[in-house]
C-alpha positions in Angstrom: 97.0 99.1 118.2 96.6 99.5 121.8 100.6 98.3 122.2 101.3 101.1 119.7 99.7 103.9 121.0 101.5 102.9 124.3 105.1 102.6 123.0 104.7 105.6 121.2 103.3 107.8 123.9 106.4 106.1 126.3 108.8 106.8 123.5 107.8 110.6 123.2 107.7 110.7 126.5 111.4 108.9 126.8 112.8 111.6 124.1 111.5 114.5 125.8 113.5 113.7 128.8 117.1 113.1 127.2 119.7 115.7 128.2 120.4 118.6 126.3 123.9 117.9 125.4 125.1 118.7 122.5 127.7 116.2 120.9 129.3 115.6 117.4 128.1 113.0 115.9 129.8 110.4 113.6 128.1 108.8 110.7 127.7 105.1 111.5 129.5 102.9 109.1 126.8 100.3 110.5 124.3 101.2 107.5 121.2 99.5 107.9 120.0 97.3 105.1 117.1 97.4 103.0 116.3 93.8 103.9 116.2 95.2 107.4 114.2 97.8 106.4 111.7 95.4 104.5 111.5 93.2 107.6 110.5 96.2 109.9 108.1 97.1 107.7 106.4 93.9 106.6 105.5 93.6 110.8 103.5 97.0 110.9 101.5 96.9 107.1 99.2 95.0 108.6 98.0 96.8 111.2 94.1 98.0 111.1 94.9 102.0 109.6 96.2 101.5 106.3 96.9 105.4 106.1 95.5 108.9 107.3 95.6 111.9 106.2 98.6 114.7 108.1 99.7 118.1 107.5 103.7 118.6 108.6 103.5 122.2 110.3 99.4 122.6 111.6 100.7 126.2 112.4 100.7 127.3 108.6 98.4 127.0 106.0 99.1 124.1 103.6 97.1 120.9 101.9 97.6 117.8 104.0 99.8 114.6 102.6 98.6 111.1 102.3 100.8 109.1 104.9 101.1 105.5 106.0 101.4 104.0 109.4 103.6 101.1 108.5 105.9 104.1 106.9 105.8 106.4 110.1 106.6 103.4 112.5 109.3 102.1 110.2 111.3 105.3 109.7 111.1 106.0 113.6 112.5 102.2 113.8 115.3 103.4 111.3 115.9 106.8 113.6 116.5 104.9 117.0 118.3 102.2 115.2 120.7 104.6 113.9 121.1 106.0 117.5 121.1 102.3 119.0 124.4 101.3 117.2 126.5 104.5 118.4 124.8 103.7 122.0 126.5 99.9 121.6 129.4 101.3 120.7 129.6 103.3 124.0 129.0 106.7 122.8 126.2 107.6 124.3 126.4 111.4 123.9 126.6 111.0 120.1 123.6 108.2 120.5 121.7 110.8 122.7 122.2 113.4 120.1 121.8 111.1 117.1 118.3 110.8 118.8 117.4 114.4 119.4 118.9 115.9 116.4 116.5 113.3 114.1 113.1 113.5 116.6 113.4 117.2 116.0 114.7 117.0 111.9 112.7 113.7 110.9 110.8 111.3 113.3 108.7 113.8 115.7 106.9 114.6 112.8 106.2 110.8 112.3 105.8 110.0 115.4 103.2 112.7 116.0 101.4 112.0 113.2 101.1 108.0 114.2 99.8 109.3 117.8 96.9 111.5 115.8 96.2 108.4 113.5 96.0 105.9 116.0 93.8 108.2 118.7 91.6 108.5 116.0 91.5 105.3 115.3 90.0 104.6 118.9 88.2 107.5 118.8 
């Protein structure tokens, strides 16, 4: 848990320190499997918070969602992943925005909500 709550305070850290740029991106024809998908996941279900309980915008009034950890860790894998195999293509603009465009969309909000989990956790 302690590994966690470092990579993901380096990784936020990381994304809020890429460039700006914007750049078109191309849809990778690199899809990522499901068994890669069920591989990712099957290392983070068995970490000590099963799941936690998250609202998506704390600056309006709505009920919070039941999330997972293994789920929010997985789908930030999938995000970066996506961005990884533009970057080894050698386009990193469209990698860089691949990465920004889906932190502010899609895996902040997972991200964020795996920090709050896991400081509570220790808390």
């Amino acid at each position: 848990m302690r590994r966690a709550q470092t990579l993901l305070a380096e990784l936020h850290l990381a994304i809020l320190h890429l460039p700006n740029d914007a750049a078109e991106t191309e849809t990778t024809d690199d899809s990522l499997t499901s068994t890669d998908w069920r591989k990712v996941s099957g290392r983070f279900q068995h970490l000590p918070i099963l799941g936690y309980w998250d609202v998506f915008n704390p600056l309006e009034e709505e009920a919070p969602v039941f999330n997972t950890l293994w789920d929010d860790l997985t789908d930030i894998w999938r995000d970066l992943k996506e961005g990884l195999v533009l970057y080894d293509r050698g386009q990193l603009a469209e990698a860089v925005c691949e990465w920004r465009v889906n932190f502010e969309i899609h895996w902040g909000q997972h991200l964020t909500g795996a920090q709050r989990a896991i400081h509570a956790y220790f808390s």
